[in-house]
C-alpha atoms as a printed R data frame, in Angstrom:
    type eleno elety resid chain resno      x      y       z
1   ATOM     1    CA   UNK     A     1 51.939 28.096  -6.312
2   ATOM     2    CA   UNK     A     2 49.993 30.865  -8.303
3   ATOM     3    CA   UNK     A     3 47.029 32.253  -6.143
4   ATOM     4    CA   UNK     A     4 43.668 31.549  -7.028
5   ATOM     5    CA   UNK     A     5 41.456 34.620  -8.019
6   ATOM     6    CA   UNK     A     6 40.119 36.654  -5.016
7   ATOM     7    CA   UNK     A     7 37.316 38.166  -4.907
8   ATOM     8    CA   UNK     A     8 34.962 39.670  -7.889
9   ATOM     9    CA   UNK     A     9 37.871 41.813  -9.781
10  ATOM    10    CA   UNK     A    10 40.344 38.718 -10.035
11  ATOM    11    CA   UNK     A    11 43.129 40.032 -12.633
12  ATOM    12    CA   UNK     A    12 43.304 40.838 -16.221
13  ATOM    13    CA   UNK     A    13 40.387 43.243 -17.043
14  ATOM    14    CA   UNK     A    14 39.014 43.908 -13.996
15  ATOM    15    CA   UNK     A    15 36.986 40.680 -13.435
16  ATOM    16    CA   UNK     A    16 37.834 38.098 -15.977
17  ATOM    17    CA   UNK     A    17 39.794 34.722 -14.961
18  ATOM    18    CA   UNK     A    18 43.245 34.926 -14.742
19  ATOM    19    CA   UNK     A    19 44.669 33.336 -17.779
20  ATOM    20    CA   UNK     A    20 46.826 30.864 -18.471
21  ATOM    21    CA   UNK     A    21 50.699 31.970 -18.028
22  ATOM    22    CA   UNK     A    22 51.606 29.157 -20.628
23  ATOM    23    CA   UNK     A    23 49.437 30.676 -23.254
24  ATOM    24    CA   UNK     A    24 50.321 34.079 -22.570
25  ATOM    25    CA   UNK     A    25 51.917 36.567 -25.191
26  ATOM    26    CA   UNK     A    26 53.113 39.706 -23.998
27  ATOM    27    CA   UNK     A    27 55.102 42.911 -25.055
28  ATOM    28    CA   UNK     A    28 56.126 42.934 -21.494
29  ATOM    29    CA   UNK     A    29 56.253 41.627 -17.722
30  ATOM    30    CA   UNK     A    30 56.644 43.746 -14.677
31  ATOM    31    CA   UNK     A    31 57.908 41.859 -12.007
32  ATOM    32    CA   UNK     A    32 57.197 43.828  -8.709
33  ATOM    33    CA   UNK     A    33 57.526 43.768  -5.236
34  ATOM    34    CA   UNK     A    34 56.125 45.782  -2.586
35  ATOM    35    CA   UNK     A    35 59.194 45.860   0.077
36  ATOM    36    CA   UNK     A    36 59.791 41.670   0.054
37  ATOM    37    CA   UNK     A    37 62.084 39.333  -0.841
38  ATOM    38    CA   UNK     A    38 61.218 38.283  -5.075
39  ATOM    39    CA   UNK     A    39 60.332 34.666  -4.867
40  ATOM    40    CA   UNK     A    40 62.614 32.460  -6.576
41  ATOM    41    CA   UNK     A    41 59.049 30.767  -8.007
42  ATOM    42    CA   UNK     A    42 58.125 34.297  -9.076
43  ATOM    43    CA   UNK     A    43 61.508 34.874 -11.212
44  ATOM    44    CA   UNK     A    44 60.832 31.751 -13.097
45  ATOM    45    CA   UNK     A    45 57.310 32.224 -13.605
46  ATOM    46    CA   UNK     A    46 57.695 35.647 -15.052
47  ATOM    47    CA   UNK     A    47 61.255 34.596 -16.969
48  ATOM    48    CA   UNK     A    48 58.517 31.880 -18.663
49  ATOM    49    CA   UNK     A    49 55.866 34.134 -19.579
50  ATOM    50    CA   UNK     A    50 58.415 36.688 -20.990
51  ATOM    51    CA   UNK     A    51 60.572 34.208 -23.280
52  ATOM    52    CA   UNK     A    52 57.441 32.907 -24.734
53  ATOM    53    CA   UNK     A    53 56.453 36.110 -26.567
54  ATOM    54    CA   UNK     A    54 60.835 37.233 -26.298
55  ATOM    55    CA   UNK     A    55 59.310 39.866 -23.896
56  ATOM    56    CA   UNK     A    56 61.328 41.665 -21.387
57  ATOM    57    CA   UNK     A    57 61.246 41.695 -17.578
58  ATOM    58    CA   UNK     A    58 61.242 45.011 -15.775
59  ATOM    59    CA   UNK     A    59 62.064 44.333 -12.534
60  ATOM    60    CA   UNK     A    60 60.172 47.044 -10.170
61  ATOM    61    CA   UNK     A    61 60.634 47.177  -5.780
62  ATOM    62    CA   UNK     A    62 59.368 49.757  -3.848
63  ATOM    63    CA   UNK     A    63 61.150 50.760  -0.988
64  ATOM    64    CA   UNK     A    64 58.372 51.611   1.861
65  ATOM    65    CA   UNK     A    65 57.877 55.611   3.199
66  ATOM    66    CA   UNK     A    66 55.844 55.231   5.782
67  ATOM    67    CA   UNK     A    67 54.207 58.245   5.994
68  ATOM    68    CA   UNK     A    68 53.800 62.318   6.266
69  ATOM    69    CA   UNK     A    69 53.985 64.838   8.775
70  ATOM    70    CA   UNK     A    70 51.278 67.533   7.708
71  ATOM    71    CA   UNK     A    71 50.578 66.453   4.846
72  ATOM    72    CA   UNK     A    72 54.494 66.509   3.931
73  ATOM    73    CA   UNK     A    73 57.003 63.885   3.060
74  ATOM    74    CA   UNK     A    74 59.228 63.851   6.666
75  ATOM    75    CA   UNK     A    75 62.990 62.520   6.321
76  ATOM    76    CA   UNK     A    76 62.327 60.123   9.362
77  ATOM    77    CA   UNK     A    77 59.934 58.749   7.599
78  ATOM    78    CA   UNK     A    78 61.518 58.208   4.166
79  ATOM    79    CA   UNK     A    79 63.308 54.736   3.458
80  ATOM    80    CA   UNK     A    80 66.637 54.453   5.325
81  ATOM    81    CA   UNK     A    81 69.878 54.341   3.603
82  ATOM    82    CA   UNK     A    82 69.618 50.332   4.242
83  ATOM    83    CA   UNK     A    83 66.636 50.086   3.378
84  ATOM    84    CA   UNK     A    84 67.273 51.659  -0.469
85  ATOM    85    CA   UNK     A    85 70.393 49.664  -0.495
86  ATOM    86    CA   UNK     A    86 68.204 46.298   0.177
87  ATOM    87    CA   UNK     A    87 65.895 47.387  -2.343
88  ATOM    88    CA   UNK     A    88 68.542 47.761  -5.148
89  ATOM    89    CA   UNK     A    89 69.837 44.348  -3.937
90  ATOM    90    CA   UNK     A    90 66.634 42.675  -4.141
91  ATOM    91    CA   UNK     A    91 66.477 44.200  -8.031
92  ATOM    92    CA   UNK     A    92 69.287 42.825  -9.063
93  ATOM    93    CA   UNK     A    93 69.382 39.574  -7.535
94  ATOM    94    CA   UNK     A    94 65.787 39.062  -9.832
95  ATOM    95    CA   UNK     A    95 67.731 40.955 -12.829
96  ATOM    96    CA   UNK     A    96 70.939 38.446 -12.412
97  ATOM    97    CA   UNK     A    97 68.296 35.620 -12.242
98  ATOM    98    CA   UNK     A    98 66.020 36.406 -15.238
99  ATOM    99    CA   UNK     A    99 69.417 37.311 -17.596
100 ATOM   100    CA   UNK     A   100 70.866 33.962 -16.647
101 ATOM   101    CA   UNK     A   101 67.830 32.211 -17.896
102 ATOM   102    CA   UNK     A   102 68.219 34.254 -21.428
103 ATOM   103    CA   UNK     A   103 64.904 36.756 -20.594
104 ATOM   104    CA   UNK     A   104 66.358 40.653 -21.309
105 ATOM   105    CA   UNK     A   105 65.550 42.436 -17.791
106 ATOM   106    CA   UNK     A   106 66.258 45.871 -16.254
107 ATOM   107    CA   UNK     A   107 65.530 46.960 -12.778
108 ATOM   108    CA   UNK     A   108 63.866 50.234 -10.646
109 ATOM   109    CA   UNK     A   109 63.711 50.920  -7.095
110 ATOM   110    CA   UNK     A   110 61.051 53.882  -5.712
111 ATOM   111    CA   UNK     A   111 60.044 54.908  -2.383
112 ATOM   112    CA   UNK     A   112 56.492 55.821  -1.851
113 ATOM   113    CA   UNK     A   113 53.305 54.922   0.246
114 ATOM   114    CA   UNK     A   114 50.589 53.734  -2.208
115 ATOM   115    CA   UNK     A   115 52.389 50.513  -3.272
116 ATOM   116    CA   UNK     A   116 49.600 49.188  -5.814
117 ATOM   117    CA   UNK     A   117 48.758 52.338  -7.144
118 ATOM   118    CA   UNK     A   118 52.313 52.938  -8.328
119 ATOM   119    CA   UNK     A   119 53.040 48.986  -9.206
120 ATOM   120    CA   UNK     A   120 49.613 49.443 -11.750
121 ATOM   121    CA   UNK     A   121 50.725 52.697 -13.226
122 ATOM   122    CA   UNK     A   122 54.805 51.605 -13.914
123 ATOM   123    CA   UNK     A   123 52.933 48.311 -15.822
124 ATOM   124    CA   UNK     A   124 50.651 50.815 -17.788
125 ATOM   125    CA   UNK     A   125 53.739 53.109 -18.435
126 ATOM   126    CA   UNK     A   126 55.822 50.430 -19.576
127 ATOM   127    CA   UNK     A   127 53.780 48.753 -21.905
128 ATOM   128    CA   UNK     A   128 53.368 45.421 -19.543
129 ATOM   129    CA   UNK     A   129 50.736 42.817 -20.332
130 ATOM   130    CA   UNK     A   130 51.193 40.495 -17.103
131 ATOM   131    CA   UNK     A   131 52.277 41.533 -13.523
132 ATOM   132    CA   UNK     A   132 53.833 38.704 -11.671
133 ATOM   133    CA   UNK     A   133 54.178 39.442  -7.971
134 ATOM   134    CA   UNK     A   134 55.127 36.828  -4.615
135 ATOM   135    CA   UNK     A   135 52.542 37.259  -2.176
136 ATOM   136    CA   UNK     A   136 51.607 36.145   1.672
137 ATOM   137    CA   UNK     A   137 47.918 33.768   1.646
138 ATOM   138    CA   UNK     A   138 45.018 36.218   1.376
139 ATOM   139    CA   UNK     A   139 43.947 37.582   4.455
140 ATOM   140    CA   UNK     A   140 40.373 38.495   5.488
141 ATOM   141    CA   UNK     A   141 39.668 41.627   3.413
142 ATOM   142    CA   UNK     A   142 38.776 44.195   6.197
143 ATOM   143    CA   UNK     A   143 41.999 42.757   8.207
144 ATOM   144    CA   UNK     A   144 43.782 42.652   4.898
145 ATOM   145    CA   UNK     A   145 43.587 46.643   4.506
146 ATOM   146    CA   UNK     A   146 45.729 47.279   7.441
147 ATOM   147    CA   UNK     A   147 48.321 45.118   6.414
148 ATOM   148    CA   UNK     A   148 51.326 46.095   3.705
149 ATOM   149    CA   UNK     A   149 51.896 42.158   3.433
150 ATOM   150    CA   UNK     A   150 48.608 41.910   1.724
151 ATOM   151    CA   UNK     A   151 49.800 44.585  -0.876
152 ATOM   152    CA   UNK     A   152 49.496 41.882  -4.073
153 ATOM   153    CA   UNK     A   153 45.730 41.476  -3.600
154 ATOM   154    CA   UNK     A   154 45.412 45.059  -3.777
155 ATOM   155    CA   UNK     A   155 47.276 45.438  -6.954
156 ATOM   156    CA   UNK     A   156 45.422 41.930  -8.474
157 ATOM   157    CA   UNK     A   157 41.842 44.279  -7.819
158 ATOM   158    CA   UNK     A   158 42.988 47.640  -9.424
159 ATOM   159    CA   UNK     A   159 45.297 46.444 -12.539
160 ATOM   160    CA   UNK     A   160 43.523 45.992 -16.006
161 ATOM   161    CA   UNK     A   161 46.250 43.189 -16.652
162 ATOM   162    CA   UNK     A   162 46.349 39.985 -15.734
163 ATOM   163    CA   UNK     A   163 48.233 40.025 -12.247
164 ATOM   164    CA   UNK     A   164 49.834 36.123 -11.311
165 ATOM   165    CA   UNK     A   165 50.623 36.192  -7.371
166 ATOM   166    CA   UNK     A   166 52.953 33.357  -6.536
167 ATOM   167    CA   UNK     A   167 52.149 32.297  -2.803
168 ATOM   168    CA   UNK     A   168 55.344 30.658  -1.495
169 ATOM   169    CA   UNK     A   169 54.576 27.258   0.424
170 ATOM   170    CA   UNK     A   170 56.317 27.818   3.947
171 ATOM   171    CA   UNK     A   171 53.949 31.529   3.917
């Protein structure tokens, strides 16, 4: 199920509706996740938006730092070894998926601590028109800003582009 619009800034211009996936042309779609499992529901929605404009899918996980020690990046605090490797395998799991359904895809795996920030600026550096993300049900929004889970809603209120957050059922 695609989340309904949060909120004043909703997606897509910073306010406007979310469109329409089925109507949707694009150059691109980023398909991003902030340290979580892609959603099989969130493959296929962004393989359909992409093969109706022959877009391609840049697949885009960010593998959690969780913080700094005076200001500096600490090693105990950077993504594990694991971690990275479960990051990569998350990519291409979603890169095996979209390529068997015919959509051209490539995949990148970062570490950092501002999730959203970097998700918004990868879609403005590669050219994306949609950002299709899975997401856990909207929070409250003072509880929400504690929580990395609630990532998505965060990128949905600073993007320009029209963000599509695919709740799974069981969340």
């Amino acid at each position: 199920m695609i989340a309904p619009p949060v909120g004043r800034r909703s997606g897509g211009a910073r306010g406007a509706d979310v469109p329409d996936p089925d109507t949707l042309h694009v150059r691109a779609v980023l398909l991003a996740s902030e340290d979580r499992e892609i959603p099989r529901a969130a493959v296929d929605l962004a393989a359909r938006i992409a093969r109706r404009s022959g877009a391609p899918v840049h697949v885009f996980t960010i593998a959690r730092i969780w913080g700094t020690s005076l200001g500096f990046p600490n090693p105990g605090l950077m993504p594990s070894k694991r971690e990275w490797d479960q990051q990569r395998r998350i990519a291409e799991r979603a890169v095996a998926r979209l390529e068997r359904k015919g959509v051209k895809a490539d995949a990148r795996v970062i570490g950092t601590r501002s999730g959203a920030k970097r998700i918004v600026a990868e879609a403005a550096r590669r050219g994306c028109d949609a950002i299709v993300m899975g997401a856990d049900p909207p929070r409250a929004r003072v509880l929400a800003n504690f929580m990395w889970s609630q990532e998505p809603y965060r990128v949905r209120r600073r993007a320009d582009v029209p963000v599509f957050l695919v709740v799974e059922s069981g969340s």
